[in-house]
C-alpha positions, 0 to 999 in steps of 0.5 A, a space after each residue: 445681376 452677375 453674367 455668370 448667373 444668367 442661363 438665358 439672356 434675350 434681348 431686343 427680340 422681335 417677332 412679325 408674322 406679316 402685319 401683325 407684330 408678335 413680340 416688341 423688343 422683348 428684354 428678360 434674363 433667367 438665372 440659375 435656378 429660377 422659375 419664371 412665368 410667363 404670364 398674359 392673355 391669348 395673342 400677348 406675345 407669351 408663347 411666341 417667346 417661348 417657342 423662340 427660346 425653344 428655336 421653334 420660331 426665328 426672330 425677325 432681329 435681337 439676340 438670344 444667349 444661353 449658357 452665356 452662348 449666343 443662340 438666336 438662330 441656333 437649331 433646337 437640337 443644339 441649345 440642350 434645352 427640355 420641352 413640355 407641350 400641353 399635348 404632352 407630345 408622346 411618342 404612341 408606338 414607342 412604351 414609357 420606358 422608351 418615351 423617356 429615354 429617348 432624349 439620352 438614346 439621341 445623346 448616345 448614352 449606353 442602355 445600361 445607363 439609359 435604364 438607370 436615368 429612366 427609372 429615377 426620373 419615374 421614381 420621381 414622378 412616381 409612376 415606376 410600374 408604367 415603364 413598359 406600357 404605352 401612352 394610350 394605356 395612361 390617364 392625361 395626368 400620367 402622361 403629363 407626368 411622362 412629359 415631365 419625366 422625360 425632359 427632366 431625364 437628361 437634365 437640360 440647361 433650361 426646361 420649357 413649358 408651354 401651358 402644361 397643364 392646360 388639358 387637365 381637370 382644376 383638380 389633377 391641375 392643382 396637384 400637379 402644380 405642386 409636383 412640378 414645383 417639387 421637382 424644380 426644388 429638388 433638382 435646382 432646374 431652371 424653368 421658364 414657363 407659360 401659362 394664362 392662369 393667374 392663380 397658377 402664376 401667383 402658386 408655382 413662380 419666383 417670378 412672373 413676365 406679365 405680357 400684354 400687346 407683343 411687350 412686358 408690362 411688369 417684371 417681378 416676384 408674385 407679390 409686387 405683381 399683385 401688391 404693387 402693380 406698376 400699370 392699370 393692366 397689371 392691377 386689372 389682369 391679378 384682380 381687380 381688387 388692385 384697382 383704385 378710383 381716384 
């Protein structure tokens, strides 16, 4: 794969906390563009590389690259990179309008602007009519759609998120899938993503990171991981339909 294609490199990474080892010499490369899960149970590691990519967390050894910049120890302020928690992390004394441009008022971008990049990042999401009320005002699907928002507004290198919709009803959790996915097509982000959910793996990815026991088991589009699983806990986490006596 060109280098020049890459908007996250890891490689070697390793995390401990104490005994317990969190991540095992971890390698993925995220290109332009690409939408990558992170996929796997409770404890297998997914979120801990997340949070390291987000400099959340300080690996114990291996590097990080994005933008073809090395970032492992760089402070989260500096790797231009968006944050979607599934606690939706709204600012509760501040309006929406407030909420999403606070991103660009950190970056110094004049108010006249700041307006302007708010109301398209709220048109996109459809939820113009709310700039002026708060978070508590919202439904928990219209503030993760204000989460959204508001770390798409400053179109950040990478957008992170970490089991986004995890709070949310099957339903408001099935449309939303859809939306996120249209907003990554329409604007060509680059998003990875963490999630226990296979199904909503298999419907949002271009690839999927399948982790069990701090490692990767299997790096590769939706259908080689569900047609041709290349490990027995591959088959048996996508269904095990997957599975074969013999």
């Amino acid at each position: 794969m060109p280098e020049d294609n890459l908007k996250l490199k890891i490689r070697a990474l390793r995390k401990t906390y104490g005994p317990v080892i969190a991540l095992d010499s971890v390698d993925i490369d995220l290109r332009q563009g690409e939408f990558l899960t992170l996929l796997g149970p409770s404890g297998s590691g997914k979120s801990t590389l997340l949070w390291g990519v987000a400099g959340l967390n300080d690996p114990d050894s291996g590097q990080i690259w994005i933008d073809g910049r090395e970032a492992t120890h760089l402070p989260p302020f500096q790797r231009e990179i968006g944050m979607v928690f599934q606690n939706y992390a709204l600012f509760p004394h501040m309006t929406i309008g407030q909420n999403i441009g606070f991103p660009l008022e950190m970056r110094k971008m004049n108010r006249t602007d700041r307006e302007k990049a708010v109301m398209r990042v709220l048109d996109m999401v459809k939820l113009n009519q709310v700039v002026d009320r708060y978070p508590s005002e919202l439904s928990g699907g219209q503030q993760q759609r204000i989460a959204l928002a508001r770390a798409f507004v400053y179109e950040p290198s990478i957008i992170l998120m970490d089991e986004p919709l995890g709070a949310l009803d099957k339903k408001l959790r099935d449309h939303l899938q859809l939306e996120i996915k249209h907003l990554h097509k329409q604007l060509g982000v680059t998003i990875l993503y963490v999630t226990h959910d296979q199904e909503e793996a298999m419907v949002m990815s271009d690839r999927i990171c399948l982790m069990n026991n701090a490692g990767i088991e299997q790096i590769g589009t939706p259908e080689d991981l569900y047609f041709r699983p290349e490990t027995v806990f591959a088959a048996d986490f996508l269904g095990e339909s997957n599975l074969v006596d013999g």
